[in-house]
ZADREN-793767 format. One record per residue (C-alpha): residue number from 1; chain; x, y negated, z. Coordinates in Angstrom, 1 decimal, always signed. Layout:
- seq|mol|east|north|up
- NUM|A|X|Y|Z .
...
// end
This chain:
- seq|mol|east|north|up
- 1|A|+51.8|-103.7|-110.6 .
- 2|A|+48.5|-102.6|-109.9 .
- 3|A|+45.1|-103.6|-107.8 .
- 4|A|+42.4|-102.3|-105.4 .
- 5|A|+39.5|-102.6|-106.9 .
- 6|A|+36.4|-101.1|-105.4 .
- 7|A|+33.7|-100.6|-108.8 .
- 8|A|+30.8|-103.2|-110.0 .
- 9|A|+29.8|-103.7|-106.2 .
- 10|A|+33.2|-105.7|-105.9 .
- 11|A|+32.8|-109.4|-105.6 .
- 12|A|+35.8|-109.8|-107.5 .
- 13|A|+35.7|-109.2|-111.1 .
- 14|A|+38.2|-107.1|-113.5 .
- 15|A|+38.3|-110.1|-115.5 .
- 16|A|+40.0|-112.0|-112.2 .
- 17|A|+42.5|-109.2|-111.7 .
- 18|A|+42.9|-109.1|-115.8 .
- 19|A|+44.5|-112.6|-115.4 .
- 20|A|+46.8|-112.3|-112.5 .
- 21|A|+50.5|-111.9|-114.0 .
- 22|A|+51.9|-109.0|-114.3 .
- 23|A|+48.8|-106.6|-112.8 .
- 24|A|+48.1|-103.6|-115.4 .
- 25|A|+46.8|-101.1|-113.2 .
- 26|A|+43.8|-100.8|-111.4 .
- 27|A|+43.6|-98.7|-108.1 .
- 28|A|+39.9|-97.5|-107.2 .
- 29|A|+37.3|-94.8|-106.4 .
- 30|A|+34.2|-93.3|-106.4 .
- 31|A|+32.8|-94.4|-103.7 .
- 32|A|+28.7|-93.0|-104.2 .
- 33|A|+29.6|-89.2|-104.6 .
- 34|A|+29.2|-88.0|-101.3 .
- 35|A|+32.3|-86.4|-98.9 .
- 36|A|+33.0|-82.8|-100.3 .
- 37|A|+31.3|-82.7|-103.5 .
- 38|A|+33.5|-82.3|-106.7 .
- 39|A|+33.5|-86.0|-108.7 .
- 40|A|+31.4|-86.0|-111.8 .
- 41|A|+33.7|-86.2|-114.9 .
- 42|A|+31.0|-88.3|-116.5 .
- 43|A|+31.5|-90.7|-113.4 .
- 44|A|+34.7|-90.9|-113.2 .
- 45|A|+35.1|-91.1|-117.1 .
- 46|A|+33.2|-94.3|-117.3 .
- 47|A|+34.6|-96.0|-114.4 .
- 48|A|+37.8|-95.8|-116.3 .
- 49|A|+36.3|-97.1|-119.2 .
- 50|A|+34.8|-100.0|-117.9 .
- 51|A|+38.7|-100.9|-116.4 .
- 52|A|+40.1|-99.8|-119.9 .
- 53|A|+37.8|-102.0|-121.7 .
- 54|A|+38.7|-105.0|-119.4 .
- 55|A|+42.6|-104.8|-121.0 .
- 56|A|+43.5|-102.6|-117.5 .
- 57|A|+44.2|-99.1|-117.1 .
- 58|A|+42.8|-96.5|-113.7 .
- 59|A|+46.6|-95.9|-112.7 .
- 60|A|+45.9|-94.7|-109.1 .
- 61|A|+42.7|-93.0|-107.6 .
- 62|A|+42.2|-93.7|-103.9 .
- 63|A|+41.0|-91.9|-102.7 .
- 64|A|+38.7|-88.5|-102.6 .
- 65|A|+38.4|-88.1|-99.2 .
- 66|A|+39.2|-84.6|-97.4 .
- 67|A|+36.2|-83.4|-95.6 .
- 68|A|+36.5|-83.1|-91.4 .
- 69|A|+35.5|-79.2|-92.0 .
- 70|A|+39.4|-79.3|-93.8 .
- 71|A|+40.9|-81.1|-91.7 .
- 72|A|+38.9|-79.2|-88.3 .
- 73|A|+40.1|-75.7|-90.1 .
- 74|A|+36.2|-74.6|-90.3 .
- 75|A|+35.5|-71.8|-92.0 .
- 76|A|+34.0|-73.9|-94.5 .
- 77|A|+36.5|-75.5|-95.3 .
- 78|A|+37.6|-73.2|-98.2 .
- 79|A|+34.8|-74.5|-99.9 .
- 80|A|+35.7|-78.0|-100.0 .
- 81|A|+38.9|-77.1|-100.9 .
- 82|A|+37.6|-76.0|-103.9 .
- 83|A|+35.6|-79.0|-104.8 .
- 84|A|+38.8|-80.7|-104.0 .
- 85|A|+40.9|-78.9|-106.7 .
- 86|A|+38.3|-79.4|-109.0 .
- 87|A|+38.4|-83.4|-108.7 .
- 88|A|+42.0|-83.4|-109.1 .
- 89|A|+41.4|-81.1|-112.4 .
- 90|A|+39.1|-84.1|-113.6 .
- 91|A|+41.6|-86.7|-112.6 .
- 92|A|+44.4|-84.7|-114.6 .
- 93|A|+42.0|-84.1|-118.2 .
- 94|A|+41.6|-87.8|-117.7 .
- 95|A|+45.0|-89.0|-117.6 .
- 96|A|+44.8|-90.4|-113.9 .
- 97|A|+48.1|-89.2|-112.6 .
- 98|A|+48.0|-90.4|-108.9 .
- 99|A|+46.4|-89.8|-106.0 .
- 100|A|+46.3|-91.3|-103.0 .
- 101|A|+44.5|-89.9|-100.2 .
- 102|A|+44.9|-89.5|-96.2 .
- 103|A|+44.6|-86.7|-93.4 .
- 104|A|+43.3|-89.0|-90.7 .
- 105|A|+40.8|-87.3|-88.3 .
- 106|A|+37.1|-89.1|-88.5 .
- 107|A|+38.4|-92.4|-88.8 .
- 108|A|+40.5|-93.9|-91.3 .
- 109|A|+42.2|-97.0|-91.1 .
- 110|A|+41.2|-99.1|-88.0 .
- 111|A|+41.0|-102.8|-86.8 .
- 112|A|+40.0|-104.7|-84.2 .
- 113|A|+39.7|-107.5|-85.6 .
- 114|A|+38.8|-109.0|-89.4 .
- 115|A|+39.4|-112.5|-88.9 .
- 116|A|+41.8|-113.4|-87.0 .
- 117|A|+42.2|-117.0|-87.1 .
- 118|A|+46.2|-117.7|-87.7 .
- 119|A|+47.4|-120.7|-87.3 .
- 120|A|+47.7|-122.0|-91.2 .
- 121|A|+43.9|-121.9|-90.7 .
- 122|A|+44.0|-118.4|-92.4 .
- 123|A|+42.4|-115.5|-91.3 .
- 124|A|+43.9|-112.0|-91.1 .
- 125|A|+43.2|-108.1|-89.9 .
- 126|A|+44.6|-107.4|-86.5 .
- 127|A|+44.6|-104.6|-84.1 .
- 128|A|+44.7|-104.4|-79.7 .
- 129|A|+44.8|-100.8|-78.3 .
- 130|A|+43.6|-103.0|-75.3 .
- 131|A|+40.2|-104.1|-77.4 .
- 132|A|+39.9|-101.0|-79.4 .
- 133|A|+39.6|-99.2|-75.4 .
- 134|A|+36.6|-101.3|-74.7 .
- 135|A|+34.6|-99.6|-77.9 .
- 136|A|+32.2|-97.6|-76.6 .
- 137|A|+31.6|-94.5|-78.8 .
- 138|A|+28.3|-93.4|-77.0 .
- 139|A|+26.7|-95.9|-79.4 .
- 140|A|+28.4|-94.4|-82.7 .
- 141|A|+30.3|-96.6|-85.2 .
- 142|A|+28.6|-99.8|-85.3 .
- 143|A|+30.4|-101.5|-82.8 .
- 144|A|+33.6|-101.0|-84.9 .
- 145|A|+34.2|-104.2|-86.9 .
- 146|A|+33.6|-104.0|-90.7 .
- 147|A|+33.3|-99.9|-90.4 .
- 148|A|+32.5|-98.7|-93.9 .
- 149|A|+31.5|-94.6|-92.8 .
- 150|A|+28.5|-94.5|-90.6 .
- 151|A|+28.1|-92.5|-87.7 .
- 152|A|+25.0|-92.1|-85.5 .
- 153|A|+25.4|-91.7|-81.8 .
- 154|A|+24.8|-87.7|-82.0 .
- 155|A|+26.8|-87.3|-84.9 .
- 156|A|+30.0|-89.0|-83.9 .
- 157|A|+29.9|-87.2|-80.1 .
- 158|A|+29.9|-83.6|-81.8 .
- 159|A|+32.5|-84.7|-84.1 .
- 160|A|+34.7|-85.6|-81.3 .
- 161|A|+34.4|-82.9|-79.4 .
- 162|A|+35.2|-80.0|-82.0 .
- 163|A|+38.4|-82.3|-82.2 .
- 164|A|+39.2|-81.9|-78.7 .
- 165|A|+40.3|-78.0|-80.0 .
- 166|A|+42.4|-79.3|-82.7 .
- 167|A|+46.2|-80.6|-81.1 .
- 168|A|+49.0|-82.0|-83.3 .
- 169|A|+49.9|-78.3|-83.9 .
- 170|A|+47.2|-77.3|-85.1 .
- 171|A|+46.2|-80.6|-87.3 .
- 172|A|+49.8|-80.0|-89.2 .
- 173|A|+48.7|-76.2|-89.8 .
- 174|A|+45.7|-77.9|-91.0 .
- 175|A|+47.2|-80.0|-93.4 .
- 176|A|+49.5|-77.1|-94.5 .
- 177|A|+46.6|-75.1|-95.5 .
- 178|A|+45.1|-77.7|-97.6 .
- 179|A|+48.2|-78.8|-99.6 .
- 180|A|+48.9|-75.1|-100.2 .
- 181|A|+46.1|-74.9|-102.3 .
- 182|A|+45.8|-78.3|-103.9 .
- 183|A|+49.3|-79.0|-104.9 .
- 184|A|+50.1|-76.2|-107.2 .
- 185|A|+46.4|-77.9|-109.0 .
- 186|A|+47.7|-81.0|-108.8 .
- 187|A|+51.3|-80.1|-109.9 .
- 188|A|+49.2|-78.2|-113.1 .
- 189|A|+47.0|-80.8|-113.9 .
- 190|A|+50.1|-83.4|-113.7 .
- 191|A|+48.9|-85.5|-111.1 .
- 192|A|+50.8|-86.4|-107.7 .
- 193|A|+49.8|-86.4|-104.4 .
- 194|A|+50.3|-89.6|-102.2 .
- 195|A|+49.5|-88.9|-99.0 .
- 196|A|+49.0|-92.3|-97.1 .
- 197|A|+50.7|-92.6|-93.4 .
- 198|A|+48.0|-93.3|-90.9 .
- 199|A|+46.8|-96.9|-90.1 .
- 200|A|+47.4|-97.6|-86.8 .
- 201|A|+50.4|-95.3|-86.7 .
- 202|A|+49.4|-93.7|-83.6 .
- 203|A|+46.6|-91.6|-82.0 .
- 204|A|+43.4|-93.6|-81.6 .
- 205|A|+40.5|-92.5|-79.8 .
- 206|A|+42.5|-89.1|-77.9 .
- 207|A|+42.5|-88.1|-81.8 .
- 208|A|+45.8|-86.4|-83.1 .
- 209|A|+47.4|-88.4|-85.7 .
- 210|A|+50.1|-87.0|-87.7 .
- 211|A|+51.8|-88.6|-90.2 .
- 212|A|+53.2|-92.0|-88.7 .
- 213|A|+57.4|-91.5|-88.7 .
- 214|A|+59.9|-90.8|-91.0 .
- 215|A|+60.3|-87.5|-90.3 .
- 216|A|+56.8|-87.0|-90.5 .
- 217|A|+56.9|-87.8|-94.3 .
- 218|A|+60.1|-86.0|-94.4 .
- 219|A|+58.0|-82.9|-92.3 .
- 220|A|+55.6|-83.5|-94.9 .
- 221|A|+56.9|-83.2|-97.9 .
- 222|A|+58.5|-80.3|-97.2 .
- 223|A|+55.0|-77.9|-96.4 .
- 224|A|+55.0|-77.7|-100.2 .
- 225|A|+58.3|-78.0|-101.3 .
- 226|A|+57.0|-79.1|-105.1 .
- 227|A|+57.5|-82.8|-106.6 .
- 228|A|+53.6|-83.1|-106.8 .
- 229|A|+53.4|-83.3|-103.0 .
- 230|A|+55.0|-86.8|-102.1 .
- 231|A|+54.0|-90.0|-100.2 .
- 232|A|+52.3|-93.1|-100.4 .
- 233|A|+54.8|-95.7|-99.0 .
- 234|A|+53.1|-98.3|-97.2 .
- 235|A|+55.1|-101.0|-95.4 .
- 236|A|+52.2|-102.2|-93.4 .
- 237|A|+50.6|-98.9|-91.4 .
- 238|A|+54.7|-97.9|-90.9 .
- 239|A|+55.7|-101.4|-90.2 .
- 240|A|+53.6|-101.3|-87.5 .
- 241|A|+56.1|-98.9|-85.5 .
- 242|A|+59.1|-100.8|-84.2 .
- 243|A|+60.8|-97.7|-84.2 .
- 244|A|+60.2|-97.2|-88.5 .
- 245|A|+63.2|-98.2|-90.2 .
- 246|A|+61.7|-98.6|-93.3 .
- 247|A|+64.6|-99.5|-95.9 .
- 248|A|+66.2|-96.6|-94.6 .
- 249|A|+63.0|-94.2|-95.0 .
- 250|A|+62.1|-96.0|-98.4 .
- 251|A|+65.6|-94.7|-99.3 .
- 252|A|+65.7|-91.2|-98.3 .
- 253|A|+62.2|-90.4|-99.4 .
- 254|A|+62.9|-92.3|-102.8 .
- 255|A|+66.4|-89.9|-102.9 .
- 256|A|+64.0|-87.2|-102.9 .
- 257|A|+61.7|-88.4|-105.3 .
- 258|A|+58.7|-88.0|-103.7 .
- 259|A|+57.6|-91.9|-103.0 .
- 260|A|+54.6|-91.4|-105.9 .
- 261|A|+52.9|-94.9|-104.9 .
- 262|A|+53.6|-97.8|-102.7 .
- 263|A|+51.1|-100.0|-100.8 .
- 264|A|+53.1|-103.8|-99.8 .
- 265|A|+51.9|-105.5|-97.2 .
- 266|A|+53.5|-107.7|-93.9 .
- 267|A|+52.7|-107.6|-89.8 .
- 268|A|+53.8|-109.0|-87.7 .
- 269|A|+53.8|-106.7|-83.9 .
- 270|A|+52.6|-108.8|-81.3 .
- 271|A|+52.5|-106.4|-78.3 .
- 272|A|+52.6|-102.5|-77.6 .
- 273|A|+50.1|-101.0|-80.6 .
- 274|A|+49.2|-104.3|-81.0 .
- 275|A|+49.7|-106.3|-84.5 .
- 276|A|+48.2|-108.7|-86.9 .
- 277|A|+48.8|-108.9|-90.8 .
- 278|A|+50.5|-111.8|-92.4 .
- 279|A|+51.3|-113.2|-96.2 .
- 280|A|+53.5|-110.9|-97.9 .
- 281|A|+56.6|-113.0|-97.8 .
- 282|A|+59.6|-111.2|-95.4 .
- 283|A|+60.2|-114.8|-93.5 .
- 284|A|+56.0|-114.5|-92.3 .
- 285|A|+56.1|-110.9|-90.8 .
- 286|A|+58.2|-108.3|-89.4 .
- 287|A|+58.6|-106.3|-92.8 .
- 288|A|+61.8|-107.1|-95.0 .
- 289|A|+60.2|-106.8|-97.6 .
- 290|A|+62.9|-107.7|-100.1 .
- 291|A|+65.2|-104.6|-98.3 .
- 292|A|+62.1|-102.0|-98.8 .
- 293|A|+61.8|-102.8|-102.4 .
- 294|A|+65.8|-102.9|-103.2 .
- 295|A|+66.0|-99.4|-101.5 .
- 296|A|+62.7|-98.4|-103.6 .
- 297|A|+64.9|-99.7|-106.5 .
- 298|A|+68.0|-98.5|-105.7 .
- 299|A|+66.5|-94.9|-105.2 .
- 300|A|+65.0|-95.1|-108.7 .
- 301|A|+61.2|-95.3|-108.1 .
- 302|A|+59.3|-96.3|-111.3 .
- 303|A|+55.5|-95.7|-109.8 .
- 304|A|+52.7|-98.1|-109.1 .
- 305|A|+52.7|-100.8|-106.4 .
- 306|A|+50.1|-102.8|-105.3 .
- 307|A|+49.8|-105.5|-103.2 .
- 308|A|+47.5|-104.1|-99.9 .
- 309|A|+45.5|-106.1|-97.9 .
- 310|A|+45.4|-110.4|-97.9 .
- 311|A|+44.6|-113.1|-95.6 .
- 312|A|+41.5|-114.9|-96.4 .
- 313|A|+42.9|-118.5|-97.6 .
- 314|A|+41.5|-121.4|-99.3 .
- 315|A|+37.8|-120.6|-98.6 .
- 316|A|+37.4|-117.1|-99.9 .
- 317|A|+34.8|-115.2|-98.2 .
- 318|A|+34.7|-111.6|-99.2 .
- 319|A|+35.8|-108.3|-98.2 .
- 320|A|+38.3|-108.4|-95.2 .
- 321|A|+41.6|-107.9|-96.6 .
- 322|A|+40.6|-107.1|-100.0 .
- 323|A|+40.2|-111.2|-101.0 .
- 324|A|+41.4|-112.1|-104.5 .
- 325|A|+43.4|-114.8|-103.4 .
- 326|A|+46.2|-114.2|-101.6 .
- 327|A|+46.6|-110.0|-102.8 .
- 328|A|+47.4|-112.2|-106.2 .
- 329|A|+50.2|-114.4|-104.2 .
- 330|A|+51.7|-111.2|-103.1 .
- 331|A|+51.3|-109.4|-106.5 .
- 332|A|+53.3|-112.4|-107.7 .
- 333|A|+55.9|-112.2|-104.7 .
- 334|A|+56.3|-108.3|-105.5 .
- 335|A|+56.8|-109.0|-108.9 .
- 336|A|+59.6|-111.7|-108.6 .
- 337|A|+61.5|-109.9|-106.0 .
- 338|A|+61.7|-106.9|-108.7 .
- 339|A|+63.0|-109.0|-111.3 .
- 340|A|+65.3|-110.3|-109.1 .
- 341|A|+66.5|-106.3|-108.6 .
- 342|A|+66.3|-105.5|-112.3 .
- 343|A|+68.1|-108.9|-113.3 .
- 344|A|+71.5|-107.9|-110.8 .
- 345|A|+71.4|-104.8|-112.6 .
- 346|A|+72.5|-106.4|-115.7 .
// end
């Protein structure tokens, strides 16, 4: 069992996460070396350090993000590749042996909402197509709620428009391209690739979105036919397609091995591409939770787990989705449903 943690800016503490049962791991980042550049091993090093020394071990990095000029098929982008492979060399000499990254064009997982009022008094993340239309984009990112990557107005518009070259077609050569060269790294410096499925599931903003359905994974995984190149399993972004049946998919891609990390989290779909996140019990949200993890069992998978985002509950202000509260209520659901698996075993 492991926990997002985002480095000394986090309002929560290791020593919080230290004490929640059962959490070992610690999932985080470096989040000041900027987009493209190879990660100091120095940095990296000492962030593990400081989660070593706190009685946790770095189990999972996410993520180092891919650059636009990779995922855009610039020229360039043979450079950044490069950098790339030379990050996941660090993460291997260090011991870090997943990683957990995404291919999402310009923007990465997306809300319209970061407190939605629920009606325990709880606030969650929730996403409209409907409100996310009414964005205008003329003005850049910072009408996007709680947008961590900045944008000016300029900036964002040329973005956008060398995407209006790049199709679904082309986005999966893309992706092809990358993993070609970074897996047989990663496979060499023992560390596995998680991709994580994109968050909404669909295309946002006319951009092309790739990896939302089964037989996307499945589509994926099979680019670089190599056990480093798997999946990050995470029942929330796919539970957000009605059409995702997610036991079944936890099973096939578990079959296969290639399920290197999985995110938990609930929704509950409230509309067409519309949804709003829950507590992480099955009876609050349209994820069976208990079914994922048995066929995650079932299928043999021994990797980390963390709970992803929370509701904000009993006061907590913080980061949306990232409170301390109720991730540790789900960390402590996760963990008794597994028992439960491992117990029928004997």
């Amino acid at each position: 069992m492991t926990f997002r943690w985002f480095g000394p800016a986090d309002p929560i503490p290791l020593a919080y996460i230290r004490q929640i049962p059962g959490v070992r791991g610690v999932v985080s980042a470096l989040y000041d070396v900027p987009i493209g550049a190879p990660w100091p091993r120095e940095q990296l090093e000492r962030l593990g350090g400081d989660i070593d020394a706190a009685g946790l071990s770095l189990a999972v990095v996410e993520s180092i993000p891919v650059h636009e000029d990779i995922k855009l098929g610039r020229p360039t982008r043979d450079r950044f590749i490069a950098n790339y492979c030379e990050s996941v060399r660090t993460m291997g000499e260090l011991g870090i042996s997943v990683l957990c990254y995404n291919f999402m064009p310009v923007f990465d997982w997306m809300r319209t909402d970061l407190a939605m009022p629920l009606a325990d008094g709880s606030s969650a993340l929730a996403y409209d197509d409907c409100a996310l239309s009414a964005v205008n984009l003329a003005r850049g990112t910072g009408d996007l709620p709680g947008w961590a990557a900045t944008y000016g107005p300029g900036e964002l518009q040329a973005l956008l428009a060398a995407y209006r070259d790049v199709d679904t077609a082309r986005l999966w050569d893309h992706l092809a391209y990358f993993l070609e060269r970074v897996v047989p790294v990663a496979e060499e410096a023992r560390v596995r690739m998680a991709i994580h499925p994109d968050d909404p599931p669909w295309s946002i903003f006319g951009l092309p979105r790739i990896i939302c359905r089964g037989p996307d994974l499945e589509r994926l995984v099979g680019l670089v036919d190599r056990p480093a190149n798997g999946v990050t399993f995470c029942t929330g972004s796919l539970g957000a397609r009605p059409d995702n049946d997610l036991p079944a998919m936890a099973r096939r891609l578990g079959e296969m091995g290639r399920i290197h990390f999985a995110h938990c989290r609930n929704v509950r779909i409230t509309g067409e591409h519309q949804f709003h996140e829950t507590p992480h019990p099955s009876a609050c949200g349209g994820v069976d939770l208990g079914e994922v993890l048995r066929a995650l069992h079932n299928a043999g998978f021994t990797g980390p787990m963390r709970p992803d985002h929370g509701r904000m509950i009993w006061g907590e202000r913080g980061r949306p989705g990232y409170g301390l509260y109720d991730r540790a209520l789900g960390a402590t659901y996760l963990q008794g449903l597994w028992e439960g698996l491992l117990k029928n075993d004997q």
